[in-house]
C-alpha positions in Angstrom: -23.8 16.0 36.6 -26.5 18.1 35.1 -28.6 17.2 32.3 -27.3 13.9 32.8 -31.1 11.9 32.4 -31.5 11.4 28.4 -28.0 12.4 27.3 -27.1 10.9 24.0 -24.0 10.4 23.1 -23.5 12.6 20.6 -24.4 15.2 23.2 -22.3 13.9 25.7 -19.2 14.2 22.8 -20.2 17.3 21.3 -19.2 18.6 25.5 -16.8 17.0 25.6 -14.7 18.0 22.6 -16.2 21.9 22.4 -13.9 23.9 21.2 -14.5 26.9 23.4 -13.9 24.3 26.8 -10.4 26.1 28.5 -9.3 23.1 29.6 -10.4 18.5 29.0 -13.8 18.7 30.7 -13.7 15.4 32.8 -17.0 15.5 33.7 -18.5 15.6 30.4 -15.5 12.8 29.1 -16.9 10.0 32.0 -20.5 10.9 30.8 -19.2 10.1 27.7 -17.5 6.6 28.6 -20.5 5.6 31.1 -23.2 6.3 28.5 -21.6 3.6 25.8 -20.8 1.2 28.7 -25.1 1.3 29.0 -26.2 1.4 25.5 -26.3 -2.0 23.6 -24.2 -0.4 20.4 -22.2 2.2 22.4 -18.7 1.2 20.8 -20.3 1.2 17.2 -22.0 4.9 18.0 -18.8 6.0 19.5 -16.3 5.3 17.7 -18.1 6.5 14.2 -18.8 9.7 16.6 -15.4 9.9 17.7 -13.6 9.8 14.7 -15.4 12.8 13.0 -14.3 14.7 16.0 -10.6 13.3 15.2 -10.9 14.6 12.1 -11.8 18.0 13.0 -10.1 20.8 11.2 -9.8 22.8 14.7 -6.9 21.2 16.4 -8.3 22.0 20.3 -11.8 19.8 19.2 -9.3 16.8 17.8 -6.9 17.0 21.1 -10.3 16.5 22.7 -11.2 13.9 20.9 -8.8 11.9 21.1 -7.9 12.8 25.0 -11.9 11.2 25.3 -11.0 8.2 22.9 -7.7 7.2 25.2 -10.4 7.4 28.1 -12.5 5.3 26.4 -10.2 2.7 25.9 -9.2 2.8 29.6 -13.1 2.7 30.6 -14.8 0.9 28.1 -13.6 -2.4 28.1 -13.4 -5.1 25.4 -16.5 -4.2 23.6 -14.7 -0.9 23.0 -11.3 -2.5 22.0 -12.8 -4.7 19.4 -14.3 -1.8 17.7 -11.4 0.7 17.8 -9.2 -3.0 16.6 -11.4 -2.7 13.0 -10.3 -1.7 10.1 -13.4 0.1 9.8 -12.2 3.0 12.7 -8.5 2.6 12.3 -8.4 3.6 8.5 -10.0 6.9 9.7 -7.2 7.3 12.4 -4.7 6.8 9.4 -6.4 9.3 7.6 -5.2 11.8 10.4 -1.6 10.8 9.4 -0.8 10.2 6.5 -0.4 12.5 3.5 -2.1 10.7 1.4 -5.3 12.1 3.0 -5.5 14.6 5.7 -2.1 14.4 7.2 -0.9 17.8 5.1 -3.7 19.7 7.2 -3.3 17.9 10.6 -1.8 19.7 13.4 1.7 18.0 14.5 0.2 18.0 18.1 -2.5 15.6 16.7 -0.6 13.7 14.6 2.0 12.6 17.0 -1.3 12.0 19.5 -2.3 9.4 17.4 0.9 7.7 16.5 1.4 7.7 20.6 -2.1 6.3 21.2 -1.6 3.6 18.1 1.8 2.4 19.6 0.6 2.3 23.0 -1.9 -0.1 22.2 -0.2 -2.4 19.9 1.8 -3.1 23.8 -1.5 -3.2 25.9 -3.6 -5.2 23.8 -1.6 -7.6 21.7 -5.0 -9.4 20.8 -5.8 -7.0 19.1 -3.8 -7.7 15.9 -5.4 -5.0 13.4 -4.0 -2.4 15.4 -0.7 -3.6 15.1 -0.6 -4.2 11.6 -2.3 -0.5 11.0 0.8 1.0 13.2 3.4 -1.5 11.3 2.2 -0.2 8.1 2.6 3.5 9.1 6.2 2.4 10.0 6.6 0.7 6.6 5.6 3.7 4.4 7.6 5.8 6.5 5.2 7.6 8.1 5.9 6.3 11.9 10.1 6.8 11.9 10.9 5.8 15.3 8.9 4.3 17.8 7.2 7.6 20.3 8.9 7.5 24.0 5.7 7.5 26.0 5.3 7.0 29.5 3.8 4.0 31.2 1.0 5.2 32.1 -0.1 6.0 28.3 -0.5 1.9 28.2 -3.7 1.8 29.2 -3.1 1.8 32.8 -6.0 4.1 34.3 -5.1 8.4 34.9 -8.2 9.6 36.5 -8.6 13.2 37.3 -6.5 14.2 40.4 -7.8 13.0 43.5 -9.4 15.8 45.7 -6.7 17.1 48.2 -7.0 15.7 51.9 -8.9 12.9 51.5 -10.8 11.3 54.6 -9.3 7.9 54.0 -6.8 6.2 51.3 -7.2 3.0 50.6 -4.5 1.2 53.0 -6.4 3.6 56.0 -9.9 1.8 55.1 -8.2 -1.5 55.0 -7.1 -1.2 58.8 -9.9 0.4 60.1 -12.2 -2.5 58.5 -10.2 -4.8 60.2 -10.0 -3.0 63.3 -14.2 -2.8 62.9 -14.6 -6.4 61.8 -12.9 -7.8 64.7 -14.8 -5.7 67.3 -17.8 -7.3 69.3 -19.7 -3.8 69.7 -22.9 -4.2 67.0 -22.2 -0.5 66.6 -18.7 -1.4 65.3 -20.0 -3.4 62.8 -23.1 -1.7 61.3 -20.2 1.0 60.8 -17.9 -1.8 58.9 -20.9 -2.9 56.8 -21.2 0.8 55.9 -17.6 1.2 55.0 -17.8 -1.7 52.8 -20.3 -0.6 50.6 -18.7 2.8 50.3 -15.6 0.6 49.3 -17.7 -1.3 47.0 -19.0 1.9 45.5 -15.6 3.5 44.4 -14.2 0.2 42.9 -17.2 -0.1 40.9 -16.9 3.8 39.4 -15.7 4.6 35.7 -12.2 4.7 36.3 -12.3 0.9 37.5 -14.0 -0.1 34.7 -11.2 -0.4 32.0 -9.7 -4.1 32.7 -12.3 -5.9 34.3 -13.3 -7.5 30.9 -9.8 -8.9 30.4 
């Protein structure tokens, strides 16, 4: 990942969301989520960051945004949650909506985005109360008609970047062949399963695994 040593976050964002990026830079967006996972106040920073960028008169930069906020939520775990659950961030997420603020200069696009990403949590993360009542009141004033139809994978369930084509091994294929290794006498056999554990170990410990370990 280059430039990686020193990143802040706010440069990390700032590639993320650019406005002149063709296409959700997922490089940039997992910088983004592995930075606040090492910095002591990496939610606080992230989510004041992030909601700026919500707020963004250009609608590409908010889709961004809030494509790099769902991640977050997915990667970050419950540090992350209890700062997006405050009243603090989720009054600037109602800002987006409703038309008491921004909501007459908000895109549709990122106005339904948020309404999605609001419901979907009030089902992932029950504890975290705030965010419920913030969607309930949206629903009260009229603003939320209908709950959205969103997939299941929009719950928080983890949607990493695809999967490079062909891979060497899936996860059932390493499973047998450690077995297969582990139960072999030949020393050879199992320096190769002690490798192919800590490659194991490796991938289960990588940003996309991140998001319910805290739970």
């Amino acid at each position: 990942m280059a430039e990686a040593e020193g990143e802040s976050l706010e440069s990390w964002l700032n590639k993320a969301t650019n406005p002149s990026n063709r296409q959700e830079d997922w490089e940039y967006i997992i910088g983004f989520c592995d930075q606040i996972n090492k910095e002591l106040e990496g939610p606080q920073i992230a989510v004041r960051l992030l909601a700026h960028k919500i707020q963004s008169p250009q609608e590409w930069e908010a889709v961004q945004a809030l494509t790099v906020l769902e991640a977050c939520m997915k990667n970050c775990g419950r540090r992350f949650h209890n700062e997006v659950g405050k009243f603090r961030f989720l009054n600037e997420l109602i800002k987006v909506v409703s038309p008491k603020y921004l909501g007459d200069r908000v895109s549709e696009k990122v106005k339904t985005k948020v309404i999605e990403l609001l419901y979907s949590w009030t089902l992932a993360l029950p504890e975290e109360s705030k965010i419920k009542d913030a969607y309930h009141m949206l629903k009260r004033q009229g603003i939320v008609q209908s709950d959205p139809l969103i997939p299941v994978d929009r719950t928080l369930i983890p949607s990493p970047p695809p999967r490079p084509k062909n891979p060497v091994f899936d996860d059932e294929e390493k499973s047998k062949l450690l077995a297969k290794l582990l139960k072999s006498k030949n020393p050879d056999d199992l320096q190769e399963a002690n490798k192919l554990i800590k490659s194991m170990v490796k991938e289960v410990s990588g940003p996309w695994a991140l998001g319910w370990r805290s739970r």
